[in-house]
C-alpha positions, 0 to 999 in steps of 0.5 A, a space after each residue: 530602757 526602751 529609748 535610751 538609744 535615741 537622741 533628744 530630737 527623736 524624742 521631741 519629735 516622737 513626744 509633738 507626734 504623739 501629742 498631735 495626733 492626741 489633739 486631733 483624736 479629740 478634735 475629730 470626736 468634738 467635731 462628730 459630736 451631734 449640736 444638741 442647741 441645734 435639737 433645742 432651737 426646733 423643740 422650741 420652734 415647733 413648740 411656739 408653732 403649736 402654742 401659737 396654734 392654740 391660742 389662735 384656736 382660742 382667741 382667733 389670732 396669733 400673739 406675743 411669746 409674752 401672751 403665750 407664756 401667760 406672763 401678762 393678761 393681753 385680751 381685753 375682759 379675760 382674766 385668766 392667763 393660759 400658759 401655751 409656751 412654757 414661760 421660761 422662754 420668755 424668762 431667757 430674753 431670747 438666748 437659748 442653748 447656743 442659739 438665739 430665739 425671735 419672734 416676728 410678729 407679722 401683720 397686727 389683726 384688726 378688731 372688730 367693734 366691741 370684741 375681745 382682741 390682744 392689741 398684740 394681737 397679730 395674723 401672721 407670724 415667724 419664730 427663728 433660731 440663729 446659731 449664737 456663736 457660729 458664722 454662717 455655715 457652721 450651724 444650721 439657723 431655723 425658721 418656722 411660722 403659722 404655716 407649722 413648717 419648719 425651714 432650715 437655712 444656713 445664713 440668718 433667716 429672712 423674714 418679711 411681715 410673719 413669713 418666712 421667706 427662705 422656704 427652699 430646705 424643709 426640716 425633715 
């Protein structure tokens, strides 16, 4: 028998030591792992930038995510609803893989006499991802708006009227 010559203590500590360094093994290997919420919020990012792109291509400003989604009609006299986010964005009220997603709707455009615009309908806009369940540090918090830049802060990002306003740290 190989420890029959050691005392209960050796082997309790012998036991925490192998037990310790078990429980850091598996930490350092959580701790590497890649944040894959954290690719999920700058999909989303970058795939609101391009809807709302598209919408404003079409209807010459940018909109809700409701709008996007195609979830409810927002221009006056057009029936159909175009789908330019997938609508299970909207479906997840803002909670996304770890992070919590906002539009912020910049200022509202102004319609002309007898033309065809969303009352949602806006001139500016951001869209941010903030880490859920991190306080500031751990995970990298985002934001991107009709400029088609992504920034990357590690607090909550700041926004005034659509912009972002922490613009130092360009997503690369």
């Amino acid at each position: 028998m190989l420890f029959s010559h050691a005392s209960p203590d050796k082997l309790k500590r012998g036991l925490g030591a192998i037990v310790f360094l078990g429980t850091f093994a598996l930490m350092e290997a959580h701790i590497r792992e890649p944040n894959r919420g954290e690719a999920v919020a700058i999909g989303t990012i970058r795939a609101v930038i391009t809807g709302e792109s598209s919408y404003a291509a079409l209807y010459g400003y940018y909109d809700t995510l409701e709008c996007l989604a195609g979830t409810r009609t927002c221009v006056p006299g057009i029936a159909s609803r175009n789908s330019f986010v997938p609508p299970n964005l909207v479906d997840r009220r803002g909670e996304l893989r770890g992070y919590r997603v906002e539009l912020h709707a910049g200022p509202k455009a102004q319609s002309l006499r007898n033309s065809r615009v969303s009352p949602s309908a806006m001139t500016q806009y951001a869209i941010v991802a903030v880490p859920l369940y991190a306080g500031p540090g751990h995970y990298r918090a985002f934001c991107g708006d009709d400029r088609q830049t992504i920034y990357v802060t590690w607090d909550e990002p700041r926004v005034d009227s659509g912009r972002c306003l922490d613009t130092s740290q360009i997503l690369q």
